[in-house]
N, C-alpha and C positions, 0 to 999 in steps of 0.2 A: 179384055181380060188379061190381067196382068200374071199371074198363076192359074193354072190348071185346076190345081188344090188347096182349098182355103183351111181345112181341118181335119183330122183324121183322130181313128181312136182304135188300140190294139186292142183285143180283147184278153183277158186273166182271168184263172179261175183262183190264184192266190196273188192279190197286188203287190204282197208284201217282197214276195220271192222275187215277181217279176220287175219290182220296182230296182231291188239288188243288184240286178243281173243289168239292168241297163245303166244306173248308174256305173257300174266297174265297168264296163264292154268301152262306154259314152267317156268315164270318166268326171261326170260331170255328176249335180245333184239336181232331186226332181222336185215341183211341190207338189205336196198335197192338196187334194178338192174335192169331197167329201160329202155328198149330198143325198142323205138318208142312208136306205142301202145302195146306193150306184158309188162307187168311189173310185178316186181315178186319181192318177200324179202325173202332173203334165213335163211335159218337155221344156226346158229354157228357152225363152224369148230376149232379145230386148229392144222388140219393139211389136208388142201382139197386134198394132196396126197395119203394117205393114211384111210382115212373114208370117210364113203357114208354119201354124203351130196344132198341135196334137198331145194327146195321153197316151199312157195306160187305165183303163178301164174293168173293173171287174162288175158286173152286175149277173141281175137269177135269172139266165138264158139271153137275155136278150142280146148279148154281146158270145160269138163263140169260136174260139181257138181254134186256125187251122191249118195243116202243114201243106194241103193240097188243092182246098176250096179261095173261091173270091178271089181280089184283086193282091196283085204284087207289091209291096211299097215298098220306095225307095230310099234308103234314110241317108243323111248327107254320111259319106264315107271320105270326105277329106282331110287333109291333104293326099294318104294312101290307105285306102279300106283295108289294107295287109293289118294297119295296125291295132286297127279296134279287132279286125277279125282275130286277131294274136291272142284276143283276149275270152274269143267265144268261149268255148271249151271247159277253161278253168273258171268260167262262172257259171255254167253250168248248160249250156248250150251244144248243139252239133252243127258242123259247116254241113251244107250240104254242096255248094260248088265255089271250090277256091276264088281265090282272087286270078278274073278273067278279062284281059283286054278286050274293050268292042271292037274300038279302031283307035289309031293314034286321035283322030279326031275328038273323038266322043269320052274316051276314057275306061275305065275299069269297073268292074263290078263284081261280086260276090252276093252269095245266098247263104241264111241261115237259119236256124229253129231257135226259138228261143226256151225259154222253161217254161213255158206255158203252152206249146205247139206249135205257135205260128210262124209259117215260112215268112221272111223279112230279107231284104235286099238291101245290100248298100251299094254307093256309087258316089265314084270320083271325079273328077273333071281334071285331063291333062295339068300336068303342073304349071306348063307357059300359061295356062287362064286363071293362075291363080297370084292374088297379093302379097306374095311372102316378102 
């Protein structure tokens, strides 16, 4: 098993808000996928065969926002999570735990809420492991 996590999907109860909010935090833009009432805007790839990719998801219950329940995800927070975290706030979000070293080894991490409820985690990996 080469990944842990092959797909994931946040849950929204407005995509439109929550698709804003990750665009400006991410910087980056999302597409749209659309299918009846479930609609969702995935994350960029460029290469959906080989990396875990993931949505936003809005659907009637099935899918539900939470700041406390369910699993943690981790979303990439490189080169330094300070910087997307810079941007929680003014798009509409709250930190819940700064940008926190694990260990020199492992790297940094931060917690956050999004406009929709959900705690979300990002994480860094030391700079020497990274390609700049």
């Amino acid at each position: 098993m080469k990944n842990a996590i092959s797909w994931f999907e946040i849950p929204t109860t407005d995509i439109n808000r929550a698709q804003l909010f990750y665009e400006t935090i991410f910087q980056m833009k999302m597409q749209a996928m659309d299918f009846g009432e479930m609609k969702m805007r995935m994350f960029p790839l460029e290469d959906p065969m080989t990396q875990v990719g993931g949505t936003l998801i809005q659907t009637d219950g099935f899918h539900k926002p939470s700041a406390t329940d369910g699993p943690l995800l981790y979303l990439n927070g490189n080169p330094d999570c300070s910087i997307i975290l810079d941007r929680v706030e003014a798009a509409g979000g709250k930190i819940m735990m700064p940008k926190t070293t694990i260990s020199e080894e492992y790297g940094d991490m931060a917690v956050f809420i999004d406009t929709e409820g959900n705690r979300i985690a990002l994480h860094n990996v030391p700079a020497k492991y990274l390609n700049l």
